[in-house]
N, C-alpha and C positions, 0 to 999 in steps of 0.2 A: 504494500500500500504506500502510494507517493506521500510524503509529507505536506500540509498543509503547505500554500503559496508564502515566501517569505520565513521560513520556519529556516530553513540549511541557512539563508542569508545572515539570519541572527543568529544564529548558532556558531558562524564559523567566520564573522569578523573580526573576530577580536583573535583569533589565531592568522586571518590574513592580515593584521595590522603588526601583530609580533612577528611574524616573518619577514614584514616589509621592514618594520625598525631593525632586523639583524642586518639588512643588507647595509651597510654604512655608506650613506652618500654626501660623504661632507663636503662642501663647498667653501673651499675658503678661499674666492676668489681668484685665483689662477690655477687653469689645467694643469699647470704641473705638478703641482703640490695637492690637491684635491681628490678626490676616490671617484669621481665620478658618474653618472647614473645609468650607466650603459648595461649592468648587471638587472639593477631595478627593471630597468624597461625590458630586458629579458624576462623576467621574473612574472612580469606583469602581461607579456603576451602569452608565456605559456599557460598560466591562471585563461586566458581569453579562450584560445584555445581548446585547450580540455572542454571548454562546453559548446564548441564550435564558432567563436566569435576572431573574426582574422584581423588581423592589427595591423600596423608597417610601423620601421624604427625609420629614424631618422637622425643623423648624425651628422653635429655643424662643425665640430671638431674632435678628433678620437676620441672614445669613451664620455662625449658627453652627447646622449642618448633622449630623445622623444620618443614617444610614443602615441598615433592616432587612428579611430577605431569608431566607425559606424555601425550603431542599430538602426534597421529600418524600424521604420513607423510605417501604419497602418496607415495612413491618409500623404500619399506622395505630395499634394498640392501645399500643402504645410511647409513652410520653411523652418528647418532644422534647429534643436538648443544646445549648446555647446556647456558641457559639463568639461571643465578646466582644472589639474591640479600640478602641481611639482612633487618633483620626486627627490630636490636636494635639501638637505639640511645644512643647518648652522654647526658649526665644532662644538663639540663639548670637553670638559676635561673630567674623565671617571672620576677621579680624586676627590673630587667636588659633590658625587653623585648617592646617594643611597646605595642607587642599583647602579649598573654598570651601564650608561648612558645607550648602547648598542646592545642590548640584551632581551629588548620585550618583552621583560617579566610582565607576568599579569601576576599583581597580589592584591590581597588587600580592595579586589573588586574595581583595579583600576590594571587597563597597562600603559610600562613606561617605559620610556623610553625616548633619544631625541629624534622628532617629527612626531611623537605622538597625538598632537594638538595643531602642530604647522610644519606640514597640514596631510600627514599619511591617514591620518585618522578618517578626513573623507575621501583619499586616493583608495581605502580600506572598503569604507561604506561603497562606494559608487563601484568598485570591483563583484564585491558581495551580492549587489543587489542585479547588474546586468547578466552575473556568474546563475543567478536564483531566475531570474527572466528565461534567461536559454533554455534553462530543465525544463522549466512549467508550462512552456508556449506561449507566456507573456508578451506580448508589444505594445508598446507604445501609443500615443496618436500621431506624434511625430519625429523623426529622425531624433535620434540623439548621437552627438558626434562628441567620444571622448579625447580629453589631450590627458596626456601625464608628460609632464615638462622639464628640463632640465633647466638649470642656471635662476630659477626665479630669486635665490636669497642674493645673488649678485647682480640682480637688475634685469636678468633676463637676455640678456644680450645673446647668448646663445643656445638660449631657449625660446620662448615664447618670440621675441624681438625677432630674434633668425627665423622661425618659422612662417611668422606671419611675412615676412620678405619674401622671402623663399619661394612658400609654396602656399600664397594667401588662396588658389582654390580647395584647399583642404576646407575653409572655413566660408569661404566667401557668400556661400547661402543662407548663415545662421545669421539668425537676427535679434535675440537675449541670449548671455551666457551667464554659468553659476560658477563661483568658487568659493577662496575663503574670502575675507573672515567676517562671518555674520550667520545669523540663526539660532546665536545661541542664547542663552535663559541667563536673565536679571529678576530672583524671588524678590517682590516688592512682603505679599505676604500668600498665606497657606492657596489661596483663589487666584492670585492672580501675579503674572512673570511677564515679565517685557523679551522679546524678543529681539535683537538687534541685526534687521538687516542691514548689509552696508549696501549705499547705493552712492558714494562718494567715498574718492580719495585725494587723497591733496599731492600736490604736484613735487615732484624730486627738485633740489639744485644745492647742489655736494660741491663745495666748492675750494679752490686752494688761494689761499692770503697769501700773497709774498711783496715782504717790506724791502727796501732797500736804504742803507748807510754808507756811508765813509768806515772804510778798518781799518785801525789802529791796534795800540799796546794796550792792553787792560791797565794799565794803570796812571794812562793820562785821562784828563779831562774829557770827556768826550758831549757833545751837543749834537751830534747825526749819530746815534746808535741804530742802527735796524730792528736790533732785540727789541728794544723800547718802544720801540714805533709799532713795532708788531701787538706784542702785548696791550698795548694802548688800544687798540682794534677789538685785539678779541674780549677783551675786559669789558669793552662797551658791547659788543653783540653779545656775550655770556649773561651779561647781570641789566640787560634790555628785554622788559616785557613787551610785547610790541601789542596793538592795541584788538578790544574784540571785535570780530566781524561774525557773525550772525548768518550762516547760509540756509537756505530754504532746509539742506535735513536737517543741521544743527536746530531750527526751529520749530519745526516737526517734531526734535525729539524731546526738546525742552516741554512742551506743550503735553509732549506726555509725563513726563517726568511730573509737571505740575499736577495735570490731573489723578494721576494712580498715586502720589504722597499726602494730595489736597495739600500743595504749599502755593503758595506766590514767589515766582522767576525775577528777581530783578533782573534784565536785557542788562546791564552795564557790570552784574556781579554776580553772572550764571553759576562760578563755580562752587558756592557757597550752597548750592540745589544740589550739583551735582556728586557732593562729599556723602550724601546720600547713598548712593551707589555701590558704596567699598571702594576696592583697590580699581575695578575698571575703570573708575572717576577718571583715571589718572590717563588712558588711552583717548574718552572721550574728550576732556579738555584741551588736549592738544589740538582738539579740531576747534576750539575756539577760534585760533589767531592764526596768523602764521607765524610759525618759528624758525629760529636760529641758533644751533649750537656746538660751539667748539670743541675739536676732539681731539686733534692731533697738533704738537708745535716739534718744529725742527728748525734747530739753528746752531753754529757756531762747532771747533772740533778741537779749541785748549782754553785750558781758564782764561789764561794770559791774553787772547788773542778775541777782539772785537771784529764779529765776522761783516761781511759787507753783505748779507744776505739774510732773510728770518725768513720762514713760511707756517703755515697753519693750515689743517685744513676744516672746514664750517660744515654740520648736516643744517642744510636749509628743505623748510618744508612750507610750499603754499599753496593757498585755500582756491578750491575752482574760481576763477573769474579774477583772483589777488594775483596774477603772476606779475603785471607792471607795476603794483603798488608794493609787493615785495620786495623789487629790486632797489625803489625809489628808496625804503624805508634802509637796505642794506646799507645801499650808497651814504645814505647821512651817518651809519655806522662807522663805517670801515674808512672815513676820512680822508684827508690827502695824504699820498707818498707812499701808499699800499696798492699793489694790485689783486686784481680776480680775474682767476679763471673757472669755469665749470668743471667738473670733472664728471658729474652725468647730470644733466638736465634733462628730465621729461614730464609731461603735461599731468594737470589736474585732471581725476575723470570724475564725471556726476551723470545722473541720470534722477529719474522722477519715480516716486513711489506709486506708479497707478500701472492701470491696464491687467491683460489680463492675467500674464505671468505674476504678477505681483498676487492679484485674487489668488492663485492656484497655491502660491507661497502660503496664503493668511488662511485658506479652505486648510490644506494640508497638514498644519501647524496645529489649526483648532482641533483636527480631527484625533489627530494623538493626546493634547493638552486644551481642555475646556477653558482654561484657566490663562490661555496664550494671549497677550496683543503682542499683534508685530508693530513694530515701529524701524523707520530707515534711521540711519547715522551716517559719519564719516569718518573712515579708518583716518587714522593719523599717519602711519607709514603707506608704503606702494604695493602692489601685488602687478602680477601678469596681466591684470585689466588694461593697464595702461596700455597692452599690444595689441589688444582685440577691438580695443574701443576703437584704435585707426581703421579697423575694417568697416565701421558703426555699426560694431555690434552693443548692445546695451548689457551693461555690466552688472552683477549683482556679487554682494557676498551673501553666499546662504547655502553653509554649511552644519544643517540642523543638529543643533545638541542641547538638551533639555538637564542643565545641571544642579549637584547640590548646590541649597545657599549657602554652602561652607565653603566651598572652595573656591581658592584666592584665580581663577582663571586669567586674569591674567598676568600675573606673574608667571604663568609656565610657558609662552611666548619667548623662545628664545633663553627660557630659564634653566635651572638645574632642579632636576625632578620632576623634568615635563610628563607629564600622566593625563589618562584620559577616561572617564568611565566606562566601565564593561556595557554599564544599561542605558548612558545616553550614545553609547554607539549602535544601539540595538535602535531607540528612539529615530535617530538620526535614518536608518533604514528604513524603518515603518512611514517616515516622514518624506523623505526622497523618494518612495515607490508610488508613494498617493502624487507628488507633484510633479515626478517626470512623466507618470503614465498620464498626465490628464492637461498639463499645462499647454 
């Protein structure tokens, strides 16, 4: 007797999710030094495979590996939804870990592991669930076109970015795509959870400071120091709040936040709403402003010796529609006798919380949790949207997980003791088969 629809899916994600965290695909920005994802994307056709579903890899440079993979849908006049994930991760260091960062232990009704939350967790789900479609005879209503992607924690360049160069008729008919990060549960109280779809991300621009001085002896006098100049720079963009801007989701989301606390939002001192929230406060408010923040400084190579050279380099982050008003507000920062260059700049993406994909989000979401509002936000950091969006395709994050209110989620972003629960991956299944079969 066949199992119940969805029953193998839940059963055996959380062992395709520990598999996938053994495979280590660390990213630490250059091929050389890096593992890879060429093994993953192996890994992940043969899983397709086994239940007769045909893949193609695709390789922008050795061993770093894509993967993409059509279901038909039942109704060919439909144009196709593009379910999007990565398959590299951020370094971890064991020493630091509980468990052993590459281990996929499940204990304790969670497994961990690094990518277990960003973002194998849904490369897991979405495997589990078209793996559960093949057996059953399930389809669709329309195409679903899977990516599993390489390079997204380094920007994508040879992942998402190359592909869409590449070989943009892989995607060219799809018209919404899902990935991370959004979908998942904010307990207000026992009735009712905020859901946070992302439908906005703010725009990259990573940039390098470099001062220029007069070099001399350490020990005269000096009035042109570069060091000085430098620091002077990033002092003022480090300890610069720069001011709120209020985008359509930020105000969406506030609006809810008001209503499901019953407080009053001052518009001029959102964040005082938002401490409400826990530790996620801390992701959301970034999407207040735009930001700028100093991470690296290099200069100089003997005590004795005043170099004629400083650099630094700035994570700048801005708001859709703020990209000239960012630059303006840099410029009054970074003063005279410093330069900028970019080191990657790419666009803000937004899109609008209606139509129908979004309905199929909020139907789907309810049907698992009575207790669900969805509401849109905006990631603070960047995801692979930013490469699909040049196709115009319409971007969502909504990566369904329905979690305890205990835990600190995000902090396991790039954290140490990244875990994910066994039952909101299960959730997360039941929630993606009601939305991709219908949406």
């Amino acid at each position: 007797m066949e199992p119940a629809p969805l029953t193998r899916a839940q059963d055996e994600v959380a062992e395709l999710l520990s598999d996938l965290i053994r495979i280590d695909t660390t990213n630490t920005g250059d091929t050389a030094t890096g593992k890879g994802e060429r093994l993953a994307a192996e890994w992940v056709a043969g899983k397709l495979d086994e239940v007769g579903i045909g893949s193609q890899i695709y390789e922008s440079e050795r061993g770093r590996a894509s993967l993409v993979a059509r279901i038909p849908g039942t109704d060919p006049s439909r144009p196709p939804l593009l379910v999007h994930g990565h398959l590299d991760v951020v370094p971890a260091d064991p020493s630091e870990w509980s468990v052993h960062p590459f281990s996929g232990e499940e204990r304790d009704g969670y497994v961990w592991g690094r990518g277990a939350v960003d973002m194998k967790d849904m490369d897991a789900m979405t495997l589990a669930l078209v793996r559960d479609w093949a057996r059953t005879g399930v389809r669709p209503e329309r195409d679903i076109v899977l990516a599993y992607l390489a390079d997204e924690e380094a920007g994508g360049t040879l992942g998402a970015r190359w592909i869409v160069d590449e070989h943009p008729d892989l995607f060219a008919d799809c018209t919404e795509a899902i990935s991370e990060v959004g979908g998942f549960s904010i307990t207000v109280r026992d009735d009712l959870r905020l859901y946070l779809v992302q439908t906005a991300e703010k725009g990259l621009a990573w940039m390098r400071l470099t001062a220029s001085g007069r070099p001399g002896h350490g020990s005269f006098v000096h009035d042109d120091n570069a060091v000085t100049r430098l620091c002077q720079a990033v002092a003022r963009i480090g300890s610069t709040r720069l001011p709120t801007v209020l985008t359509p989701p930020m105000r969406a989301f506030l609006d809810a936040v008001s209503e499901a606390y019953g407080i009053e939002i001052d518009p001029d001192q959102p964040e005082e709403a938002l401490a409400r929230l826990g530790s996620i406060s801390r992701m959301i408010g970034a999407a207040l402003r735009n930001t700028a923040n100093p991470t690296m400084l290099d200069a100089g190579y003997k005590t004795n010796v005043i170099p004629g050279t400083a650099t630094a380099t700035v994570d700048g982050r801005f708001l859709h529609g703020q990209e000239a008003e960012f630059e303006r507000q840099l410029a009054g920062l970074i003063g005279e006798g410093v330069q900028r260059e970019w080191i990657v700049h790419d666009q803000a993406v937004e899109t609008t919380f209606d139509g129908p994909v979004v309905d199929a989000m909020v139907a789907a979401l309810k049907s698992e949790d009575a207790g669900a509002r969805p509401v849109p936000f905006t990631m603070s950091g960047g995801t692979d949207a930013k490469s699909f969006e040049r196709l115009g395709i319409r971007c969502f994050g909504f990566s369904p997980l329905r979690l305890p209110p205990e835990l600190d989620f995000a902090a396991l972003f790039h954290g140490i003791d990244e875990r994910v629960p066994v039952e909101s991956l299960r959730f997360g299944i039941r929630v993606l088969d009601r939305f991709l079969r219908t949406a």
